[in-house]
N, C-alpha and C positions, 0 to 999 in steps of 0.2 A: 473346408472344415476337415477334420481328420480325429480318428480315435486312438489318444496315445494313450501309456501302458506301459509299466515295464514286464520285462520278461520274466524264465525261472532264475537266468542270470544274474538279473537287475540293471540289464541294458533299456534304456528309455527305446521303445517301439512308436512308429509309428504309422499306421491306416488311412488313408483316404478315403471320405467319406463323399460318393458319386453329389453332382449337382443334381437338388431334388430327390435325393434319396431319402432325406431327414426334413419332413417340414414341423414345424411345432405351430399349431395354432389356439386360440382361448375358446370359450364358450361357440357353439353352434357355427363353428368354423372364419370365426371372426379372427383377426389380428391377435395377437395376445402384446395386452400393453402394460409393465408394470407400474405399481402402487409407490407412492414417493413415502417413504417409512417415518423419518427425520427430515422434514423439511426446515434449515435453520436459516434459511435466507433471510425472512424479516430480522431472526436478532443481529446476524451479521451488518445489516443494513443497517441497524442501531447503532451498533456499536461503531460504525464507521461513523454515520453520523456524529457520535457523541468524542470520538475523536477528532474529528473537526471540527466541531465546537469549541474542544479545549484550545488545541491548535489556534486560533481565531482571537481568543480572549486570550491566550501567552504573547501570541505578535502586539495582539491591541497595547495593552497592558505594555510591552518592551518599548513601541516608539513612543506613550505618552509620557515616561518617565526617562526620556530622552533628553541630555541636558539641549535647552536653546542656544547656550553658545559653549564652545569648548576652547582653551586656552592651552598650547605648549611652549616651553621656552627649554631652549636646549643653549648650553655655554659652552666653547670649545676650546681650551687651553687654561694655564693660570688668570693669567691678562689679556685673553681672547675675548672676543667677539662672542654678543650672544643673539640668539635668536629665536623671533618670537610670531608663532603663526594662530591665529584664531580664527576658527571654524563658525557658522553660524550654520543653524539650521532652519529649514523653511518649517511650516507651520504642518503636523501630523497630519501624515491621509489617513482616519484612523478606516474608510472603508475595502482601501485596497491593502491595511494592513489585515484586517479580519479575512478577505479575498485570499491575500497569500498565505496567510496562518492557515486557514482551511484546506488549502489545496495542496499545500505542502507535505511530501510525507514525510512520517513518522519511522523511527526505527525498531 
């Protein structure tokens, strides 16, 4: 610890303050422990909460209006060839989508 200060000049000073020279302690020699003034953790907690909730119900909600099959056909030339791929999808996990909605962050 040290006790700084500026000068008459306005150079920052600074003191060494000896080990055990300075002890501060609270009532009848006890510890001195401070008082938490603003403790906002539960709403934090909430609102983290209540963002993974949404999170959870946007992923839900994106894979069930997932089409079950999807169709592309691309043509290459005038008198080309064309070509045609369809996708199917398996059946929604809607609880590992809520899992990754939820745990997913947010920006």
């Amino acid at each position: 610890m040290a006790l700084v200060y500026p000068d008459s000049a306005g150079r920052i000073q600074q003191v060494p303050i000896p080990p055990g020279y300075l002890i501060v302690r609270g009532t009848d020699n006890q510890p001195l422990i401070a008082d938490s003034l603003f403790d906002r953790g539960s709403e934090i907690a909430k609102a983290d909460i209540l963002v993974g909730i949404l999170g959870s119900l946007g992923r839900v909600g994106e894979i069930i209006n997932r089409p079950a099959q999807e169709t592309f056909s691309q043509q290459s030339g005038f008198f080309g060839s064309t070509a045609v791929k369809t996708t199917t999808s398996s059946e929604p996990n809607i609880l590992a989508a809520a899992l990754e909605g939820f745990f997913t962050p947010t920006a």
